[in-house]
N, C-alpha and C positions, 0 to 999 in steps of 0.2 A: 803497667802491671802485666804481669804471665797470666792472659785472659784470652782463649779464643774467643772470636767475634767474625762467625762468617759472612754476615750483612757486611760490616765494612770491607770485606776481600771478593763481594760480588759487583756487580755493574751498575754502576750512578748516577753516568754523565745524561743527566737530565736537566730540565730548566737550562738556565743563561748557559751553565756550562758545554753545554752540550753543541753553541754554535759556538763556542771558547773554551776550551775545556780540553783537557787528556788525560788520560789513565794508563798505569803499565805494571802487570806483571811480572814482577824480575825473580828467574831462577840461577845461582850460583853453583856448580858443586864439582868434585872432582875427578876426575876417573885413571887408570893407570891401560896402557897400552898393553891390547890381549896376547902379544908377543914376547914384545920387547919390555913391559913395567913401566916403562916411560909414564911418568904420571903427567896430567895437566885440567886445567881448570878450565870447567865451560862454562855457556853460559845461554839461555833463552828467554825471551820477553816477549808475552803479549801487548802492544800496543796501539792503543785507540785514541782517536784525534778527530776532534770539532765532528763529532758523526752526524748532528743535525744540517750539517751544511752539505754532506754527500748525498750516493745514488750507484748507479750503478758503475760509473768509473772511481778508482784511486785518484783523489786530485792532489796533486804533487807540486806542495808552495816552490822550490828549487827550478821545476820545469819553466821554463822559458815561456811556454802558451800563456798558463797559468800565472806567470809575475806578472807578463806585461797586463795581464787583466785584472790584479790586485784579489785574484783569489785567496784565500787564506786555505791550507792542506785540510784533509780530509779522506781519514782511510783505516782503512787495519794493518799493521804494521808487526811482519813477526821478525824478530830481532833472533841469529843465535852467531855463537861464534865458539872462542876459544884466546884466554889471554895467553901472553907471548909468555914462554915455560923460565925456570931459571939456566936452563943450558943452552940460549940463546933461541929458541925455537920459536921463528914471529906467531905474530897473534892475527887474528883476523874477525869483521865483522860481516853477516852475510845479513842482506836485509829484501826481504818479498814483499809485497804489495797488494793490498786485496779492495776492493769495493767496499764502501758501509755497508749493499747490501748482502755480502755475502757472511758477515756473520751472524752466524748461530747462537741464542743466550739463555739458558735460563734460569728462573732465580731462584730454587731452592731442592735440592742443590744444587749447587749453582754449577754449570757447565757452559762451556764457550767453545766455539769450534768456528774453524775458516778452513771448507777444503779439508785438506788434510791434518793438518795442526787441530788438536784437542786438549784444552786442559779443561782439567779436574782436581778438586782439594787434595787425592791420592794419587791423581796419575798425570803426567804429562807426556802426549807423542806426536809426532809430526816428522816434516823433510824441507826443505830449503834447499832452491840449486840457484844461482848466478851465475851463467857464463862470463867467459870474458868481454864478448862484445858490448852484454849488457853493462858490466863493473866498468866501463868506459865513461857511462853516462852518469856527470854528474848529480841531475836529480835523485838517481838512487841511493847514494851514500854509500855502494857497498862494493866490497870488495868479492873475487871471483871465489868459487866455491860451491862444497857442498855438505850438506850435513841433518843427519836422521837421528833421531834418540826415540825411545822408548822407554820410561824412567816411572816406577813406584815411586810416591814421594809417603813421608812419615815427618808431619810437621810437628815437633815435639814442645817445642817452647814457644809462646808466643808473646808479643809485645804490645800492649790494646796502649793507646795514647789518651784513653778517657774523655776528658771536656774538647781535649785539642782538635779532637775530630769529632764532634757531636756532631746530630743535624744544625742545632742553632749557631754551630759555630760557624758551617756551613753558609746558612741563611744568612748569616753580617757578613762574611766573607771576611773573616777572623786573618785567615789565611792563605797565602798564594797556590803553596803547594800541601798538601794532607800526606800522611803516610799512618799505615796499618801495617806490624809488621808478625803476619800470622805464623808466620814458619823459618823466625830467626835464627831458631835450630832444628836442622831438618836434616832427615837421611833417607837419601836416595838410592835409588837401587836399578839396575838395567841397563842398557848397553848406549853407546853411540858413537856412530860412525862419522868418521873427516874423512870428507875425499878420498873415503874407499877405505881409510883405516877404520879398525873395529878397538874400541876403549870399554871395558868396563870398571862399570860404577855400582862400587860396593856398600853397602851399607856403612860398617864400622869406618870408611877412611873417604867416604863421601864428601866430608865436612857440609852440608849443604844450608844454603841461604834463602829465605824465599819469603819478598815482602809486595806490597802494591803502595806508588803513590798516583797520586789523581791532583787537580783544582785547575785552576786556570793559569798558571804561569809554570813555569821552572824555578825553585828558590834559586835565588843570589846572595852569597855563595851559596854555591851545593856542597856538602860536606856530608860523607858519610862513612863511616866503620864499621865494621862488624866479624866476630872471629868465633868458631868454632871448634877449633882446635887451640886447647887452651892448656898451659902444661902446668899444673904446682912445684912449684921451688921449694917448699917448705916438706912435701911427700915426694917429689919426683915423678911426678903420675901423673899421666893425660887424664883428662876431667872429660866423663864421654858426656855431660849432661850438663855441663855449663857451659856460658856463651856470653861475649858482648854485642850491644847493638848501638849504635852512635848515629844518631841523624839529626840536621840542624832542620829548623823552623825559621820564618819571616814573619812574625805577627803582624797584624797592623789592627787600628782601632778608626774604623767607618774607611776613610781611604789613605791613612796617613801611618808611614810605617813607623814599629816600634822597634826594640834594640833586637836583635838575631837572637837567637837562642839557642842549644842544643837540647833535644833529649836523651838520658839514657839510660837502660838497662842494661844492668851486670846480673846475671843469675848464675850464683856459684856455688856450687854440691848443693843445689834445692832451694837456697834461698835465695831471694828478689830485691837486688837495690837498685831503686828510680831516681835518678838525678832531673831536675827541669820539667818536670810537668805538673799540669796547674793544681794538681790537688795537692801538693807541697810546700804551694807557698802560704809565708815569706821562708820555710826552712833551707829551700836548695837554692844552692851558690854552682855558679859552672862560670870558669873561667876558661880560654883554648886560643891558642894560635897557628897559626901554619905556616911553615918555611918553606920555602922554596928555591932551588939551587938547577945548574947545568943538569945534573944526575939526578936528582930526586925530591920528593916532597915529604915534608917531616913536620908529625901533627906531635902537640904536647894540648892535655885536657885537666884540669884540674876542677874536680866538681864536687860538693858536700849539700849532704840533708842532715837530717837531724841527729843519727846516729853514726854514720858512718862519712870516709872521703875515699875516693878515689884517685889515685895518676894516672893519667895513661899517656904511654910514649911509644908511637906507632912511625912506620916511614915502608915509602914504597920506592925501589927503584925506576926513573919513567922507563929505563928499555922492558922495563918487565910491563910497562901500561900501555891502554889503547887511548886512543882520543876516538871515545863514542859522538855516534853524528845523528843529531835530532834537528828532527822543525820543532818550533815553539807552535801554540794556538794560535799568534798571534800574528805567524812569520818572521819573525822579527831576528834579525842577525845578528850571533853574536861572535866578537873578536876574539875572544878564550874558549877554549875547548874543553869538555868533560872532560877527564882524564878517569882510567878506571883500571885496575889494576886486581889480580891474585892470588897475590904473593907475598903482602904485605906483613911483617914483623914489629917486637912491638913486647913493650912489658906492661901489667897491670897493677897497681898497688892499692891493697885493701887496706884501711886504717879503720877503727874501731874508736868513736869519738867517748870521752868516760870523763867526768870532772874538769875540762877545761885542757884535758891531755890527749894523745891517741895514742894507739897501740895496733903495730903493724900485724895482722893477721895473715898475709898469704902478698906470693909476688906471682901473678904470671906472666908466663912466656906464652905471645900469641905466635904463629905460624899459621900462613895460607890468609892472612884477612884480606876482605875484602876492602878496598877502598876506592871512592870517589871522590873527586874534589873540582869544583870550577870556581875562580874567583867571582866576586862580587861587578866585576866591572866588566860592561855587556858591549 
C-alpha cells in the first residue's frame, strides 16, 4: 500500500543478521548535462554487509588474504555510478570501501554517514574517487572514476509490503531478502558531477527511484521494475504522480522454499493497485516470465486482485545495462550477474474486472524504467 513507514527505511541489521545479513539503499534518477542536455541516469547506494563481523578494517570476501582464511565480507559499501545512455555512452560503477567502524547511524530520524557520504530521508551527498591503479584490483569490483552529488530528495509515493516485512516475519525468516520501497516516486533535485562533468537534476524530469532491501541472502531470481515516467494513451499526458513498482520475493515456511512470488503496485492519478501481497489473498493472481536473448531481456507480467488486472510488457536493451558486482553475506559465488539497466520501456494495461468481464481503462507507456534481473541459478 502507498504507506510511509520510516522504521522499515532505517537500520536493522541486528540479531543473526547482523553476522549474515545486508542492507542497501538504492537511489535511481536522472539528470541532463549543464552544457550540452545530454540526459543520463544515475545511480547511489548505501551498502552494509555482516557489520557484526567487522572493526576497524573493510574485510573484502574477493581479497585473496581474506579467502584463503574463509572470511566472510564485512564493510560499508558506497555504490554510485551511471547506466550506459541510449547514444552509446558506457555506463560505469564506482565502489569505496569503509570500516563498520566508521559508520555513523541514528535512529530517528534516521541519519547515516561514512566520511563524507550522508544520507537522509530528504537529502543525499557525498564523493567517490577510484583510480585507475586501484580499478585494477579485483576485490574492489569497481571501475575507475569519480563522482559527487548533492541531491534534495521528495519521496512522494510509497510502497509498505505489510505482513511481508513485519518483525515476525522477520523472526521465522519468512524471507531471504525483505524490501520497503519508501520513495518509488521520488523527485530529486541538485547537481552531480562525473569525472569533472557537472549534470543537473531537476525536479519535474528527475524520474527518481528510492527503495531499501535488507535479509540474509540475495533473492533468486532477482527481479525488479519500476517506472516513473509513465505516459497515458487514452489522454496523451505524462502522469507526474503515478508510478509502477515490481519486485519479486522467495518465501519460505521454517527452511523450505515456497513458489517465488511477485509484488506490485500501480498507483495511477491517485489510486493504489496491490497485486501479490499477503493481505489479498486468495484474491491476487500474478503470473510473469522473462526472455532472454543476444540483445536484451524481455519481462511480460500478468497479475489480478479482486477488482482489477493488469499487463505489463517491459524490455531493456543489455548495451543500455551494467552487470552490478556484489559479495553475498555468505561469500558465496555466483555464475550470472545482476544486470541493471535505465532505460527500460514497456506498456501497462489497466482492465477493470465487472460481472465476469473487464474493461480496458488506460494503456501506459513506461520510459526510463528501471530494471533488474538475475536468474535463479547461482
Amino acid at each position: 500500500m502507498n504507506l510511509s513507514d520510516l522504521k522499515r527505511n532505517a537500520y536493522m541489521l541486528r540479531g543473526p543478521l547482523s553476522k549474515k545479513g545486508y542492507m542497501r539503499w538504492w537511489h535511481s534518477f536522472s539528470g541532463v548535462h549543464a552544457d550540452t542536455g545530454e540526459p543520463r541516469t544515475f545511480f547511489v547506494e548505501f551498502f552494509v554487509i555482516n557489520p557484526g563481523l567487522g572493526g576497524d578494517q573493510p574485510i573484502l570476501g574477493r581479497h585473496p588474504y581474506y579467502r584463503r582464511r574463509g572470511m566472510k565480507p564485512s564493510y560499508v559499501m558506497i555504490k554510485a555510478g551511471v547506466f550506459p545512455g541510449n547514444d552509446g555512452q558506457p555506463g560505469k560503477q564506482l565502489h569505496v570501501f569503509y570500516p563498520i567502524s566508521a559508520l555513523k547511524a541514528t535512529g530517528s530520524p534516521f541519519v547515516m554517514q561514512v566520511e563524507d557520504c550522508i544520507y537522509r530521508e530528504d537529502r543525499i551527498t557525498g564523493f567517490v574517487e577510484v583510480t585507475s591503479e586501484e580499478a585494477r584490483h579485483r576485490s574492489l569490483m569497481s571501475d575507475a572514476g569519480s563522482m559527487e552529488w548533492d541531491l534534495e530528495v521528495h519521496k512522494a509515493v510509497s510502497c509498505h509490503t505489510g505482513f511481508l516485512a513485519s518483525p515476525l516475519s522477520q523472526i521465522v525468516n519468512a524471507l531471504d531478502s525483505y524490501w520497503h520501497g519508501e520513495g518509488v516516486k521520488s523527485f530529486f533535485r541538485g547537481t552531480v558531477t562525473l569525472d569533472g562533468e557537472v549534470y543537473q537534476v531537476l525536479t519535474d524530469t528527475s524520474y527518481g527511484y528510492a527503495d531499501k532491501h535488507w535479509g540474509r541472502s540475495f533473492n533468486r531470481p532477482w527481479i525488479q521494475l519500476a517506472c516513473g515516467r509513465l505516459t497515458s494513451r487514452r489522454n496523451d499526458r505524462e502522469l507526474r504522480h503515478s508510478v509502477l513498482a515490481v519486485n519479486g520475493c522467495c518465501p519460505r515456511f521454517l527452511f523450505f522454499p515456497l513458489r517465488r512470488r511477485l509484488m506490485i503496485q500501480l498507483t495511477y492519478t491517485g489510486e493504489d493497485f496491490e497485486f501479490g501481497f499477503h493481505r489479498q489473498f486468495p484474491f491476487s493472481r500474478c503470473r510473469w516470465e522473462t526472455k532472454e536473448n543476444e540483445k536484451r531481456f524481455v519481462w511480460h507480467v500478468m497479475a489480478r486482485n479482486r477488482t482489477h488486472l493488469i499487463k505489463i510488457s517491459g524490455s531493456c536493451t543489455k548495451e543500455q545495462m551494467l552487470k552490478l558486482r556484489y559479495e553475498s553475506p555468505d561469500n558465496a559465488k555466483y555464475r550470472n550477474p545482476l544486470w541493471a539497466g535505465g532505460t527500460g520501456i514497456g506498456t501497462i494495461e489497466i482492465y477493470r474486472l465487472d460481472n465476469g468481464g473487464r474493461e480496458l481503462l488506460d494503456t501506459l507507456e513506461m520510459n526510463g524504467a528501471l530494471c533488474e534481473y538475475r536468474s535463479d541459478i547461482k
